[in-house]
The first five atom37 places (N, CA, C, CB, O) and aatype in JSON, in Angstrom:
{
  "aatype": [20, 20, 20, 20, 20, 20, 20, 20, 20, 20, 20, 20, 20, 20, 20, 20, 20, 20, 20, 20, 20, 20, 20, 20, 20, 20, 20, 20, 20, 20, 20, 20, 20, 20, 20, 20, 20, 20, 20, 20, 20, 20, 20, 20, 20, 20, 20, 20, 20, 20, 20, 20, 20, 20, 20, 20, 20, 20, 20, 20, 20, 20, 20, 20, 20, 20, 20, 20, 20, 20, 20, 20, 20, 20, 20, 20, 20, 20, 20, 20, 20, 20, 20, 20, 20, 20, 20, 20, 20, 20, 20, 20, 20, 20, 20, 20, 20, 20, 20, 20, 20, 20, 20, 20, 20, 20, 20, 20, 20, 20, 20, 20, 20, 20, 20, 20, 20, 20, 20, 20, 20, 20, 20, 20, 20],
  "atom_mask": [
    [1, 1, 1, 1, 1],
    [1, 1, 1, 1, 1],
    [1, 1, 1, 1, 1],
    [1, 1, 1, 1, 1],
    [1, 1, 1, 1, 1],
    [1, 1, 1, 1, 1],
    [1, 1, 1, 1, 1],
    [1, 1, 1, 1, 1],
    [1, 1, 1, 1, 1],
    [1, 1, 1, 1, 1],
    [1, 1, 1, 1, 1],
    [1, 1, 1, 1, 1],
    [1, 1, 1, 1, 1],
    [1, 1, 1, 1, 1],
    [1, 1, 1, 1, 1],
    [1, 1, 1, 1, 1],
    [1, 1, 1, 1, 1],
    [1, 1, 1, 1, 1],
    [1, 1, 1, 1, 1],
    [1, 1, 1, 1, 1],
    [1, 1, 1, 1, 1],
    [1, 1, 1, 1, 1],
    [1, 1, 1, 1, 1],
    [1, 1, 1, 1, 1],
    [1, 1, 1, 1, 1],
    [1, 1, 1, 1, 1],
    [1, 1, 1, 1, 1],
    [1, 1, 1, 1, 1],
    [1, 1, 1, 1, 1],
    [1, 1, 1, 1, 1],
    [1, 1, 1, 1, 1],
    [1, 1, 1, 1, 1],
    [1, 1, 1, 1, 1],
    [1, 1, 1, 1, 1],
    [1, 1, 1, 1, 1],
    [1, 1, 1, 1, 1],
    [1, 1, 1, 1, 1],
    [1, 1, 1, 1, 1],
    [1, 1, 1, 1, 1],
    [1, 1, 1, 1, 1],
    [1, 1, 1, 1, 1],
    [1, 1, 1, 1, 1],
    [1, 1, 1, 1, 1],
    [1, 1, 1, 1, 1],
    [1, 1, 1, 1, 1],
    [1, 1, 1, 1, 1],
    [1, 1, 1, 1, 1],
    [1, 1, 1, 1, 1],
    [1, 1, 1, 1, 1],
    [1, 1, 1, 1, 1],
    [1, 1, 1, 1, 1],
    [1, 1, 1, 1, 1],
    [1, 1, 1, 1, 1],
    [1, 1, 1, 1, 1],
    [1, 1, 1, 1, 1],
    [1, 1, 1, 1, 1],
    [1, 1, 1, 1, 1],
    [1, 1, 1, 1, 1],
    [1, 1, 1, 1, 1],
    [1, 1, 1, 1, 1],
    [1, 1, 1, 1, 1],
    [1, 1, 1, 1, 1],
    [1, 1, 1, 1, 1],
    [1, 1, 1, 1, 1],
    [1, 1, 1, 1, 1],
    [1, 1, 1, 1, 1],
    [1, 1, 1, 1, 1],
    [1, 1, 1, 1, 1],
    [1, 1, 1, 1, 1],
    [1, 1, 1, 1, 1],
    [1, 1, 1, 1, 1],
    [1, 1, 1, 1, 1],
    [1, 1, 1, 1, 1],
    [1, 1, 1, 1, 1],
    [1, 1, 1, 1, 1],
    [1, 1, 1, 1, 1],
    [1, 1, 1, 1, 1],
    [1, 1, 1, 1, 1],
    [1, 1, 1, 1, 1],
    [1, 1, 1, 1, 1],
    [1, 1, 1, 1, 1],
    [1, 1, 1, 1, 1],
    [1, 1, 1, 1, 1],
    [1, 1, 1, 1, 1],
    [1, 1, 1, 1, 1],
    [1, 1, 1, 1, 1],
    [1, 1, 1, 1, 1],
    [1, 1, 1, 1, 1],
    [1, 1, 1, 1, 1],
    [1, 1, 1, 1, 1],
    [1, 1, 1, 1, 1],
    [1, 1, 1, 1, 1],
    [1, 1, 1, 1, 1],
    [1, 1, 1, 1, 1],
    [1, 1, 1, 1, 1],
    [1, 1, 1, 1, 1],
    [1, 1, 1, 1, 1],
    [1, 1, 1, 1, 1],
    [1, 1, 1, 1, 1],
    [1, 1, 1, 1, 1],
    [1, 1, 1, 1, 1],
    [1, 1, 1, 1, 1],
    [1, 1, 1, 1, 1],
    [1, 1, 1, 1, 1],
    [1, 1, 1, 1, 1],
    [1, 1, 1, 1, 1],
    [1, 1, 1, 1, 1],
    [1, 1, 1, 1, 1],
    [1, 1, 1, 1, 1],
    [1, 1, 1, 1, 1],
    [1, 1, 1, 1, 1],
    [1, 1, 1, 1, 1],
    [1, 1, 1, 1, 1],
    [1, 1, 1, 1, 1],
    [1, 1, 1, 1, 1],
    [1, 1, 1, 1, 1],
    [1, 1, 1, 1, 1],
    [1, 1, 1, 1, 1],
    [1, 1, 1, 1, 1],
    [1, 1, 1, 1, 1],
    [1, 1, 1, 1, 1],
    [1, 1, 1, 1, 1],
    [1, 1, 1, 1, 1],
    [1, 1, 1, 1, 1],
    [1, 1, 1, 1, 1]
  ],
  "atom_positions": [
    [[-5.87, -34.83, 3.7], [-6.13, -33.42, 3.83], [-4.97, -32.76, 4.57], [-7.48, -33.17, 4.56], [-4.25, -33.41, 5.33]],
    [[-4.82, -31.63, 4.37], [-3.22, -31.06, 4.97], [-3.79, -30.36, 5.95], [-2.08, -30.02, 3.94], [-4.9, -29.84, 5.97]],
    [[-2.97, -30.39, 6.73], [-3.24, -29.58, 8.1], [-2.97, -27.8, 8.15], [-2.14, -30.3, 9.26], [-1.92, -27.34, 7.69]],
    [[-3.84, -27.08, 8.64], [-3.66, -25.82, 8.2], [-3.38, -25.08, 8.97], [-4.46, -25.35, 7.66], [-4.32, -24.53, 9.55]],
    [[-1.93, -24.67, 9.39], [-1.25, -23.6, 10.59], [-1.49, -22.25, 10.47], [0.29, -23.61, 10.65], [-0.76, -21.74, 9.62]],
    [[-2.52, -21.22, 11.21], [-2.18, -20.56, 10.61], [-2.12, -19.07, 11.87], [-3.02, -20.71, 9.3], [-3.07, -18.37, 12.24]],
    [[-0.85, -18.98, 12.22], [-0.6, -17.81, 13.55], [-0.99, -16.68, 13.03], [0.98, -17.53, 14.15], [-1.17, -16.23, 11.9]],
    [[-1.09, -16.25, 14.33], [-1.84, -14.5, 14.48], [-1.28, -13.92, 13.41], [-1.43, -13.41, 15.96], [-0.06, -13.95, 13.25]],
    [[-2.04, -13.36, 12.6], [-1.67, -11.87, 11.95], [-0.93, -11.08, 12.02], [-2.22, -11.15, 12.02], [-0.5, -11.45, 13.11]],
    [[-0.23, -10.08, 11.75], [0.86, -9.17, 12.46], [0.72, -7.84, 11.72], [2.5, -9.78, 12.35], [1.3, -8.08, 10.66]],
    [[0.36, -6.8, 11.68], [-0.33, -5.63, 11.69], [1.11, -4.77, 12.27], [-1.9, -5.67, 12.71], [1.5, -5.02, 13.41]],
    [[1.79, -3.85, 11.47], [3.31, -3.4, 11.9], [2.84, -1.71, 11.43], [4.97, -4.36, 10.77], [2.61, -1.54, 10.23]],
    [[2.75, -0.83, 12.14], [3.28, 0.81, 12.02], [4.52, 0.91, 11.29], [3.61, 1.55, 13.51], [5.5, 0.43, 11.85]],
    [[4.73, 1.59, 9.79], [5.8, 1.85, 9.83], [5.9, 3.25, 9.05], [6.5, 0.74, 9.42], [4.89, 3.77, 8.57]],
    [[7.19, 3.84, 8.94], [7.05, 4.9, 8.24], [7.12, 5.33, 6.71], [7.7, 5.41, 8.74], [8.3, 5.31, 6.36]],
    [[6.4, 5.66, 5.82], [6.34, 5.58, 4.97], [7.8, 5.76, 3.78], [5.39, 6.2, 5.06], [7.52, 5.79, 2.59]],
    [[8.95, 5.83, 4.1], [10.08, 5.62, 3.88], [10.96, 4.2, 3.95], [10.43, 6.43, 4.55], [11.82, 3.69, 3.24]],
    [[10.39, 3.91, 4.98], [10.71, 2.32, 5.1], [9.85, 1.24, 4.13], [10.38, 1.88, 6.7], [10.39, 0.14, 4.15]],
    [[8.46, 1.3, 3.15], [8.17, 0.22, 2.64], [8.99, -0.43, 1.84], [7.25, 0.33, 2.17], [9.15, -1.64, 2.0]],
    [[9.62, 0.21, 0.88], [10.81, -0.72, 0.22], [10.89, -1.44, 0.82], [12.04, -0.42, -0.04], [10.14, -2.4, 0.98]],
    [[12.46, -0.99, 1.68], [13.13, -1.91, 2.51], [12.22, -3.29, 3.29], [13.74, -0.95, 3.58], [12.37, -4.51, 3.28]],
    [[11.27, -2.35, 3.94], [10.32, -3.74, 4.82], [9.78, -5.07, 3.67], [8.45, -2.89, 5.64], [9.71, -6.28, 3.89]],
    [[9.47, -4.32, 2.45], [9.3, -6.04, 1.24], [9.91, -6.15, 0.88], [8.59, -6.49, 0.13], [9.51, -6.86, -0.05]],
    [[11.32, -5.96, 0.69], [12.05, -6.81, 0.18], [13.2, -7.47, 1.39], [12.62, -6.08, -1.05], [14.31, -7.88, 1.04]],
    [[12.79, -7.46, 2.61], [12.6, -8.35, 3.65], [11.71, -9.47, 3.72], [12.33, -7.73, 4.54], [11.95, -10.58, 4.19]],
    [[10.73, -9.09, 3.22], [9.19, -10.27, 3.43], [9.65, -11.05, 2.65], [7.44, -9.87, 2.96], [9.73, -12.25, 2.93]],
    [[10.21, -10.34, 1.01], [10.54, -11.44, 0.06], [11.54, -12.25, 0.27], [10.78, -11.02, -1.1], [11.46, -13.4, -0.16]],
    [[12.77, -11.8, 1.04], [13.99, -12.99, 1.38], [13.65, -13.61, 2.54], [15.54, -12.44, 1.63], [14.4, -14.3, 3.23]],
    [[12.54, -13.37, 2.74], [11.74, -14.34, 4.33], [11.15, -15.39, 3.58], [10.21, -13.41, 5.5], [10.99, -16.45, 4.18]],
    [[10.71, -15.3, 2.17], [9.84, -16.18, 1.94], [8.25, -15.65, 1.42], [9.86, -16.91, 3.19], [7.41, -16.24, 0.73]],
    [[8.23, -14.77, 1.83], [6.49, -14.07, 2.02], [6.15, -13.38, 0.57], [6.36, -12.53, 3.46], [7.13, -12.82, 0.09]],
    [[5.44, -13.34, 0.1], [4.82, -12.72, -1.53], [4.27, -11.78, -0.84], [3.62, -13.64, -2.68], [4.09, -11.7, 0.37]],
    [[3.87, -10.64, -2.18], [3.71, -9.74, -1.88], [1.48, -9.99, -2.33], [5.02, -8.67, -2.67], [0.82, -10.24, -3.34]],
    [[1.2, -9.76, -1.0], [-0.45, -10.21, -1.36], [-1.71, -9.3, -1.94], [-1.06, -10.66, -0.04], [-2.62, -9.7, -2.68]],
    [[-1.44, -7.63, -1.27], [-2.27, -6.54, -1.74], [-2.09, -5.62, -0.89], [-3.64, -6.77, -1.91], [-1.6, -5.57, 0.24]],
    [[-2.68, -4.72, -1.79], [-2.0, -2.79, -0.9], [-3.43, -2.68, -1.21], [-0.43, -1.14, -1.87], [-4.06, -3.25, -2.1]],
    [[-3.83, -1.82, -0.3], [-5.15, -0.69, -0.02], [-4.83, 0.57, 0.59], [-6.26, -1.25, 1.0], [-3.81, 0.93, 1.16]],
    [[-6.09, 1.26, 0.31], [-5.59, 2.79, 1.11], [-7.31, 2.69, 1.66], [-4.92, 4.67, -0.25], [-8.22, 1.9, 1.41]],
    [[-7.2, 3.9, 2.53], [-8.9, 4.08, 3.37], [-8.46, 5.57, 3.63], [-9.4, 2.91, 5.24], [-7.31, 5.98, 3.54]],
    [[-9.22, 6.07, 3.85], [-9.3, 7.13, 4.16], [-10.33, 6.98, 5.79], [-9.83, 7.91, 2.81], [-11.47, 6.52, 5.85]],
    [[-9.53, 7.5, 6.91], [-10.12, 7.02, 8.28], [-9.96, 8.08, 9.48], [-9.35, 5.64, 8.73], [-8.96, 8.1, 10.19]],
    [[-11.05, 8.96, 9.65], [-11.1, 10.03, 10.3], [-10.28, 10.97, 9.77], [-10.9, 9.84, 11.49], [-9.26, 11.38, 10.32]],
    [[-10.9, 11.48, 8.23], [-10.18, 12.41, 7.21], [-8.6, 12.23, 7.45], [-10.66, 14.09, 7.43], [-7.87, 13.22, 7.45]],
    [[-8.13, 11.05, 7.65], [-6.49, 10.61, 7.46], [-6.24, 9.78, 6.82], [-5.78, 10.22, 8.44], [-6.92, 8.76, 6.91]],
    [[-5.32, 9.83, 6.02], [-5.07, 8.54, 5.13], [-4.15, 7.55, 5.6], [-4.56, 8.88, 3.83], [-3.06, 7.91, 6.04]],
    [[-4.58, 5.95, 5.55], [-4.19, 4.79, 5.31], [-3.65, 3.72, 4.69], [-4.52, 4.63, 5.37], [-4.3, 2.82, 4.17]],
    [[-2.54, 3.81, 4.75], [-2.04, 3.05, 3.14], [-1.99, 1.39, 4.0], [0.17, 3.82, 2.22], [-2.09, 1.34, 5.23]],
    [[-1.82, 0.01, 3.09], [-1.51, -1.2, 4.03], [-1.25, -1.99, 2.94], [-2.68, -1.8, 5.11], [-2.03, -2.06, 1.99]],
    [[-0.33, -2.52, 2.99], [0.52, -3.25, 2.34], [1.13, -4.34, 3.06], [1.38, -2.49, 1.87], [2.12, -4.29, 3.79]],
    [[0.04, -5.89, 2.61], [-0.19, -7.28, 3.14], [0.82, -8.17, 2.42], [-1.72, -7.81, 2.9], [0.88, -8.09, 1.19]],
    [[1.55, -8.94, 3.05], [2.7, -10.02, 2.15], [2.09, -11.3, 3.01], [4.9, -9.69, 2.42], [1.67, -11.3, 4.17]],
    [[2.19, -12.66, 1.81], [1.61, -14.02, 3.34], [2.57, -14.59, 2.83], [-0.15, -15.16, 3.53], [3.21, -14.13, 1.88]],
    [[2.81, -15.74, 3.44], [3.77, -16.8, 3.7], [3.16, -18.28, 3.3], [4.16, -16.73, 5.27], [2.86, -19.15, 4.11]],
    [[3.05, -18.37, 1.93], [2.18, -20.05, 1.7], [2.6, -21.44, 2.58], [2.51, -20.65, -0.02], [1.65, -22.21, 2.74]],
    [[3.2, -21.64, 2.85], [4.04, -22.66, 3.73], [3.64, -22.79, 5.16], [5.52, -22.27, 3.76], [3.28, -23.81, 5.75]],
    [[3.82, -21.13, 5.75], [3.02, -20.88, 7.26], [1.87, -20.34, 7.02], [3.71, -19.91, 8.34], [1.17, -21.01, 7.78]],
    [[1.19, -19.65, 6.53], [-0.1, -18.89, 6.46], [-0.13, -17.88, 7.25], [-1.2, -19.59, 6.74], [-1.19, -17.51, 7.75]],
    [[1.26, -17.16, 7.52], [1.7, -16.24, 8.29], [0.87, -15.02, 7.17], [3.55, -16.29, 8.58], [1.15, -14.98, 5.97]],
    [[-0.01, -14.21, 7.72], [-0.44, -12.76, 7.48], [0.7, -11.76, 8.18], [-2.04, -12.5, 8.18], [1.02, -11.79, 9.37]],
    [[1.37, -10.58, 6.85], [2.14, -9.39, 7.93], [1.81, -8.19, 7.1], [4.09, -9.52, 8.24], [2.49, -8.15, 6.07]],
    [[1.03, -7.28, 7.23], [0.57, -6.11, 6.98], [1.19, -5.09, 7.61], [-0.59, -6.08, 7.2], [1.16, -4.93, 8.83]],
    [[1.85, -4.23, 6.69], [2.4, -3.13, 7.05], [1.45, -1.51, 6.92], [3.64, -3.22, 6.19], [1.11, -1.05, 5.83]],
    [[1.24, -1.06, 7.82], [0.31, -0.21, 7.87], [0.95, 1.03, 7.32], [-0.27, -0.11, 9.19], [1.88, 1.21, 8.1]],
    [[1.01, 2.13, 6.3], [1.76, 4.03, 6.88], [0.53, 4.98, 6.82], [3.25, 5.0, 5.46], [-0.44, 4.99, 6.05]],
    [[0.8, 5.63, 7.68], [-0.44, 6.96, 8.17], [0.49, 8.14, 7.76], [-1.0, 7.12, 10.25], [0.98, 8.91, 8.58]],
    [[0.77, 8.24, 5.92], [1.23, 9.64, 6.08], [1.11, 10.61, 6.39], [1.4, 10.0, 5.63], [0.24, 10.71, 7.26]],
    [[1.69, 11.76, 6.05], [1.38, 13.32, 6.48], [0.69, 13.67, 5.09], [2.93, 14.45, 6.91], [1.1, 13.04, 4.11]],
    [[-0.27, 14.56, 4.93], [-0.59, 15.18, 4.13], [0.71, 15.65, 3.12], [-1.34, 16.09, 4.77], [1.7, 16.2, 3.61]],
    [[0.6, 15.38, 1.78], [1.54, 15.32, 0.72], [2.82, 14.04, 0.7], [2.18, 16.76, 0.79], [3.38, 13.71, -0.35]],
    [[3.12, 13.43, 2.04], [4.39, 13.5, 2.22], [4.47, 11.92, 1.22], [4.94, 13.66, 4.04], [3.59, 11.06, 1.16]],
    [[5.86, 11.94, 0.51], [6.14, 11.03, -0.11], [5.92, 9.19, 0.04], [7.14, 11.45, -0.12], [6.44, 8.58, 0.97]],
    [[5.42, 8.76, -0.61], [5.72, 7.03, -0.46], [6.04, 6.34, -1.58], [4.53, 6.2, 0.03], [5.38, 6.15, -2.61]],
    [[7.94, 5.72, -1.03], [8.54, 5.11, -2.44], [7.8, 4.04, -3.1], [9.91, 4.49, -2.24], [7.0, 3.49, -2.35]],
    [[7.83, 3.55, -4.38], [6.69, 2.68, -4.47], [7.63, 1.5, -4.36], [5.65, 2.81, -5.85], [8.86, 1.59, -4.25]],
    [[6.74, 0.05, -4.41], [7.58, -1.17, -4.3], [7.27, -1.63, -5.44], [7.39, -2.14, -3.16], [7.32, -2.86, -5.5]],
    [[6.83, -0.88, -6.74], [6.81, -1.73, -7.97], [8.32, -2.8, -8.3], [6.58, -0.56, -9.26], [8.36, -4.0, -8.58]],
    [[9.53, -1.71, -8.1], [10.42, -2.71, -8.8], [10.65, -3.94, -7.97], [11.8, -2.09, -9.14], [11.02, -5.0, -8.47]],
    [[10.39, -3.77, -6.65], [10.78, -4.89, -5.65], [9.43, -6.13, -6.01], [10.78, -4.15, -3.75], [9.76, -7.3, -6.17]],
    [[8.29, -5.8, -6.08], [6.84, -6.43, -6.15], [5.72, -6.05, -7.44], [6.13, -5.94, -4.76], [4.56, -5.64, -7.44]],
    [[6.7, -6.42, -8.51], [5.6, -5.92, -9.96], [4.3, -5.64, -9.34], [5.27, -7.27, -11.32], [3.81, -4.51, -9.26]],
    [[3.66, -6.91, -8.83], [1.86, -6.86, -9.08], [1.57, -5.3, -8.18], [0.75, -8.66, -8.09], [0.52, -4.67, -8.31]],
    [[2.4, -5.0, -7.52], [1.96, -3.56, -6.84], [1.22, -2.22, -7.4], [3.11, -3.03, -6.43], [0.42, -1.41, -6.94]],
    [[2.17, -2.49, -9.09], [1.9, -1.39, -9.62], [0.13, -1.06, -10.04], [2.86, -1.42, -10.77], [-0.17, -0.05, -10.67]],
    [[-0.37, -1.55, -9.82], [-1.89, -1.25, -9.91], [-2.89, -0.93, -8.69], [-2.44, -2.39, -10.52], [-3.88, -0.21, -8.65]],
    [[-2.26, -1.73, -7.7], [-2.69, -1.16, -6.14], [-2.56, 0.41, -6.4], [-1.51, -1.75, -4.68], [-3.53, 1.14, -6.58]],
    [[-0.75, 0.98, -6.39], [-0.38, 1.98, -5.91], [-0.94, 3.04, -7.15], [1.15, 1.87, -5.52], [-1.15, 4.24, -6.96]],
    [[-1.11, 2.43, -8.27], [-1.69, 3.47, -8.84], [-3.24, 3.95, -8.67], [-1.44, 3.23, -10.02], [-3.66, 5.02, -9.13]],
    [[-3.8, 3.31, -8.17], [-5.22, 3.08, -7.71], [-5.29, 3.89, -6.33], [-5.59, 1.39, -7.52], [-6.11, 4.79, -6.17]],
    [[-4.51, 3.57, -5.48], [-4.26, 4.48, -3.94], [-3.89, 5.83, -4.68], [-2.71, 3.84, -2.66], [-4.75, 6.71, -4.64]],
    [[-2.95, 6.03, -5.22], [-2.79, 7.62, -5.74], [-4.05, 8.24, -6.5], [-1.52, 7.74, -6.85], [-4.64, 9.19, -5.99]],
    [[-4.37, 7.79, -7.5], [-5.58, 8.28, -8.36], [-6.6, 8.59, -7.32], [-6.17, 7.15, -9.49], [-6.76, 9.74, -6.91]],
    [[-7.5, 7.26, -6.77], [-9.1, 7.58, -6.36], [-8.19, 8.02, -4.46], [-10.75, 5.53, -6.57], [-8.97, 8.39, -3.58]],
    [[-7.29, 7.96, -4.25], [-7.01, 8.45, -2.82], [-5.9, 9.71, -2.58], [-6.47, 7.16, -2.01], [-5.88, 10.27, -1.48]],
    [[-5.22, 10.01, -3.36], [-4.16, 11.19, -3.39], [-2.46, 10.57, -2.17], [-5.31, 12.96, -2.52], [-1.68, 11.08, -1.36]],
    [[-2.67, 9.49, -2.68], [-1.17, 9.06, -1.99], [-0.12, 9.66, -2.73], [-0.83, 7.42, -1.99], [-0.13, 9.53, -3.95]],
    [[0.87, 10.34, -2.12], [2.11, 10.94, -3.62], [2.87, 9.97, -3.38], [3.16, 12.64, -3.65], [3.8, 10.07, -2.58]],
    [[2.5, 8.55, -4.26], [3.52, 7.83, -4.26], [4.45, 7.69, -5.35], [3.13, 6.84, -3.99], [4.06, 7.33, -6.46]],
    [[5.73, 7.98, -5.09], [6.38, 8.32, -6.26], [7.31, 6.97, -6.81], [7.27, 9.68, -5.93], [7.52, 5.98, -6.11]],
    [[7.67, 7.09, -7.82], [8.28, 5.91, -8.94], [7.94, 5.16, -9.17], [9.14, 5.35, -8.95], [8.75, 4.22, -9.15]],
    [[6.61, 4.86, -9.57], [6.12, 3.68, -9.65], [6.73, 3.24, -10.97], [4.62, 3.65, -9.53], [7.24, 4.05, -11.74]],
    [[6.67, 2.07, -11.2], [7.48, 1.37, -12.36], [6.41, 1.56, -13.83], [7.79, -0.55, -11.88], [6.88, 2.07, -14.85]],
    [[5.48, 1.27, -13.81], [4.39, 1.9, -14.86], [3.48, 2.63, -14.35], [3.62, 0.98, -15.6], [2.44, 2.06, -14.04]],
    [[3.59, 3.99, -14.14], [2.9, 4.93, -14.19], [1.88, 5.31, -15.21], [3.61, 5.63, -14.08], [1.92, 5.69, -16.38]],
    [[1.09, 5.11, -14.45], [-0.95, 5.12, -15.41], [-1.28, 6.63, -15.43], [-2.77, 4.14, -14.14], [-2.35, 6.96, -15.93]],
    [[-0.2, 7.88, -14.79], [-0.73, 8.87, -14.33], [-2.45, 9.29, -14.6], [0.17, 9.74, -14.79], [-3.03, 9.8, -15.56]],
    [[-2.94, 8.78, -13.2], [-3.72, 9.55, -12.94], [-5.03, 9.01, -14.22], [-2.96, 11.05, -12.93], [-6.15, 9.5, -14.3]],
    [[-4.55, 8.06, -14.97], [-5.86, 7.73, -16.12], [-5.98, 6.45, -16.39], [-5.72, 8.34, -17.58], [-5.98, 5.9, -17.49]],
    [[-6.18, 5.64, -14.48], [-6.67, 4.28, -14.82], [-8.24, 4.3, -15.0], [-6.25, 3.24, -13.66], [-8.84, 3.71, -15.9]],
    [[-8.74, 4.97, -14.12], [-9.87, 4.75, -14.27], [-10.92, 6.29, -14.62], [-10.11, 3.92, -13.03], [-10.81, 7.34, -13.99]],
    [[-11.64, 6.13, -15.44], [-12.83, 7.22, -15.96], [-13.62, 7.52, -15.12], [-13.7, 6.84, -17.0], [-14.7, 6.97, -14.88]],
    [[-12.95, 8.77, -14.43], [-13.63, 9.41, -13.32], [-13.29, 10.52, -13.71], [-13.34, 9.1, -11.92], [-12.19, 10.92, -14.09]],
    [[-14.73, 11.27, -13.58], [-15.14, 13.09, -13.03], [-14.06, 13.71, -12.18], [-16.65, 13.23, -11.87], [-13.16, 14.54, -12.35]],
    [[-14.62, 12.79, -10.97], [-13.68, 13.95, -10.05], [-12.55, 12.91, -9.63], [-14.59, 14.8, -8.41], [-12.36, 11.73, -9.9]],
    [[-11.71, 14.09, -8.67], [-10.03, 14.18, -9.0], [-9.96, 13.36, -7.44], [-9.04, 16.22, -9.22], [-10.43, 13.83, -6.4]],
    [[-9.42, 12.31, -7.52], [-9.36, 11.57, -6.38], [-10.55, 11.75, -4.9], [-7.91, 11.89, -6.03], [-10.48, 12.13, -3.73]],
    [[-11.62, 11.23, -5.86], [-12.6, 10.84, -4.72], [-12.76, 10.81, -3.75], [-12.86, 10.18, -4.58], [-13.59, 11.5, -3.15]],
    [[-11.98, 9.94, -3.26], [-11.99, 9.27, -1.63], [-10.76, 9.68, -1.0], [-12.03, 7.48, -1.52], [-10.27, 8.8, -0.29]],
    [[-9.93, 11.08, -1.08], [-8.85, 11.81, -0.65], [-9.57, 12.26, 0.57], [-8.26, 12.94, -1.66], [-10.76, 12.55, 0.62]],
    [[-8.55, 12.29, 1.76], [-8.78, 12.85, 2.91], [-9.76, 14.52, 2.6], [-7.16, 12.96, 3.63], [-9.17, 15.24, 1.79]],
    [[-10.67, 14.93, 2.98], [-10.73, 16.46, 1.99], [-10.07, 17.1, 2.97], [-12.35, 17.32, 1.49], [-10.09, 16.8, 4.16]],
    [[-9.22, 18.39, 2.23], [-8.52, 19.75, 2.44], [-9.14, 20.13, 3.74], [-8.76, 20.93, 1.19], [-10.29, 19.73, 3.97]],
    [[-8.4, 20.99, 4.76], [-8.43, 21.86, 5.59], [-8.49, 23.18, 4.95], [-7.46, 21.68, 6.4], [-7.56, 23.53, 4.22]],
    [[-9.77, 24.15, 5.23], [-9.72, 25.16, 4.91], [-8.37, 26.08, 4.64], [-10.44, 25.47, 5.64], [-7.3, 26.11, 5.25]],
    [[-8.82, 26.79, 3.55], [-7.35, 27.48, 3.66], [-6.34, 26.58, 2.29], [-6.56, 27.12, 5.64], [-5.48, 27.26, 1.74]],
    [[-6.44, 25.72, 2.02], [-5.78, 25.12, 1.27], [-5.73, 24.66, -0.11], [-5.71, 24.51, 1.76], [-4.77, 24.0, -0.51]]
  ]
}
């Protein structure tokens, strides 16, 4: 039976300009790219984007708390399997993440209403 190492987690703030760059670090570290989510958490949005390390069982999750509208490059070309996370965070969450490598605009999934689980609007807007 193999012995199973597996250190703390690592949970990183970063700014939503930097994800590129930060995975395709993980990837010349070694680390795959594991899954992106978004939440919506005290009407703010959450994006997190997890890479592990099969060898160490190193977990490193990169967290961004954008601004309302503000851009996030996508990491399709760096991390194919992304492109369905990030289209999924944009659609049912309103992330403007831009370039994704196959763009589903907005018609992965058969829904009524227009990104669901989006932070809702501040009056006025």
């Amino acid at each position: 039976m193999t012995e199973v190492f597996c250190p703390e987690n690592i949970l990183e703030e970063i700014k939503a300009d930097q994800i590129p760059e930060k995975a395709m670090a993980k990837i010349a570290e070694g680390y795959r790219f594991s899954q992106a989510c978004a939440a919506t958490v005290d009407n703010h949005l959450e994006l997190s984007y997890s890479f592990a390390h099969d060898e160490t069982y190193q977990y490193h999750t990169f967290r961004i708390l954008p601004e309302e509208g503000e851009e996030i490059p996508s990491i399709t070309r760096i991390c194919p399997p992304a492109v369905f996370y990030e289209n999924e965070m944009r659609e049912l969450f309103g992330a403007n993440i831009t370039l994704i490598a196959l763009d589903l605009q907005d018609k992965m999934y058969r829904i009524e209403e227009v990104q669901p689980f989006a932070p809702e609007k501040k009056e006025g807007e």
